[in-house]
N, C-alpha and C positions, 0 to 999 in steps of 0.2 A: 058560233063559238061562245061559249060562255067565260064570263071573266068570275075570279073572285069578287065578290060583294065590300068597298070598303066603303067607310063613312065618307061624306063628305067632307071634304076636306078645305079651308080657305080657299086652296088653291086650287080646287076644281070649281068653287064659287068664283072664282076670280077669273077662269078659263070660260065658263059661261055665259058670263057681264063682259068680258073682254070681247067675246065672238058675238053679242045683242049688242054689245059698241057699234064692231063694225058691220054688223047688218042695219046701223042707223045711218052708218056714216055710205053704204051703200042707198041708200032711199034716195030718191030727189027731190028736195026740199027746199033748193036752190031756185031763185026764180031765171035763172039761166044755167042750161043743164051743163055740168060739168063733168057727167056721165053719161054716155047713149042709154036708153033704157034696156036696149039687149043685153049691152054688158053687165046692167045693175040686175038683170035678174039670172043670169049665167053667175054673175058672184054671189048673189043671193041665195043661190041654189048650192053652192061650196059652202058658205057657211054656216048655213044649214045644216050640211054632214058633218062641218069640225061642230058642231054643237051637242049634235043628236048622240055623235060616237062619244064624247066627251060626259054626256049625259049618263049614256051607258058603263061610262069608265073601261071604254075599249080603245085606249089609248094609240095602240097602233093604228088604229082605224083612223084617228084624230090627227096623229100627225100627217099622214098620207091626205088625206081631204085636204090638210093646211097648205100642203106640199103642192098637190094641185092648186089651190089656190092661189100661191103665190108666182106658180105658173100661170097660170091664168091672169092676175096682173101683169104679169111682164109683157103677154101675148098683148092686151088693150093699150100699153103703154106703145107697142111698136106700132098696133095699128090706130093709135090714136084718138081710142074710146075713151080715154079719160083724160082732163084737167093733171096739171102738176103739181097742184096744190090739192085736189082729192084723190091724187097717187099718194101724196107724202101723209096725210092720214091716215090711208088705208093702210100704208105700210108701218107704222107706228103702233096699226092696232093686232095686225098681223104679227109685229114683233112681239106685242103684249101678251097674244094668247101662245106662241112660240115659248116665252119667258115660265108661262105655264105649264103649258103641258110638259117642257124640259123638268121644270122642278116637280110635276106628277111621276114622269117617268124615273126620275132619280128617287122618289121615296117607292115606289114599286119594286123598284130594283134591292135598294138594303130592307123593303121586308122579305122580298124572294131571298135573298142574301142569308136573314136573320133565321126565315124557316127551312132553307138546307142546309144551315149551322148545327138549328134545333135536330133535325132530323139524322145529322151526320155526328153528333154528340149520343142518339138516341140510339143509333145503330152499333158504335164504339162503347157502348154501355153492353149494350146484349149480346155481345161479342163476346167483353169480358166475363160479364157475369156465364154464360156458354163454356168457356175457356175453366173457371171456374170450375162450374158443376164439373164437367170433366175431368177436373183434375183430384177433384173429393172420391168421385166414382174410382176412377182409377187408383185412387189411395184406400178405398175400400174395398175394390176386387184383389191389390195386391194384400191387404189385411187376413182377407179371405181364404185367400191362396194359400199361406203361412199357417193359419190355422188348419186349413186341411191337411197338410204337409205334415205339421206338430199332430195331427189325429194319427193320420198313418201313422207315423214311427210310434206314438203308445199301442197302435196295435199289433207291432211285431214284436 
């Protein structure tokens, strides 16, 4: 699926840096692991698709990744793959890129907004103007008509 091409924007900068956050805050770098490394490369691998779709500016793609994602935390939280204090990071960074892609997907939405405005003013435009010519036409075949009518009776 192809998306429209838009500029980058802060906030897909901010979505990107938000999502290399927490694939730092997923690393272990800890000298006592507060992540199993299964699960840091199982989140590793999520963030990686909110990044890549987000890259892309396939935004639906980006939240559904984040989605699982945060699924996926909740799973490591019950079975006990991670620390509660590299739960509450991850989930702070998880909020951050959440914070993001909400405020992508609301400027997405009033430009789709702004472009079936444009195109729903562009269509009520050639309507008119349609409605218009019509109605010149039809003031010209009845002009016509009249005229033929005034011919006839000069030739009786």
């Amino acid at each position: 699926m192809t998306h429209p091409t838009r500029p980058r924007t802060a906030s897909t900068v901010g979505t990107l840096a938000a999502a290399a956050l927490l694939a730092g805050l997923l690393s272990g770098c800890t000298p006592e692991p507060d992540l199993t490394p299964a699960a840091a490369n199982q989140l590793q691998a999520s963030v990686l698709e909110v990044s890549r779709a987000a890259a892309a500016d396939d935004l639906p793609a980006a939240r559904t990744a984040l989605d699982a994602l945060t699924g996926q935390l909740a799973d490591e939280r019950a079975s006990g793959g991670l620390s509660p204090e590299r739960e509450a990071l991850i989930e702070a960074a998880i909020a951050a890129v959440s914070a993001d892609l909400t405020a992508l997907e609301d400027e997405a939405a009033r430009v789709q907004a702004e472009a079936q405005a444009a195109a729903d003013a562009a269509a009520a435009d050639d309507a008119a103007a349609a409605q218009k010519a019509a109605a010149e036409q039809a003031a010209d075949d009845a002009e016509d008509a009249k005229d033929r009518k005034k011919g006839n009776k000069d030739d009786d």
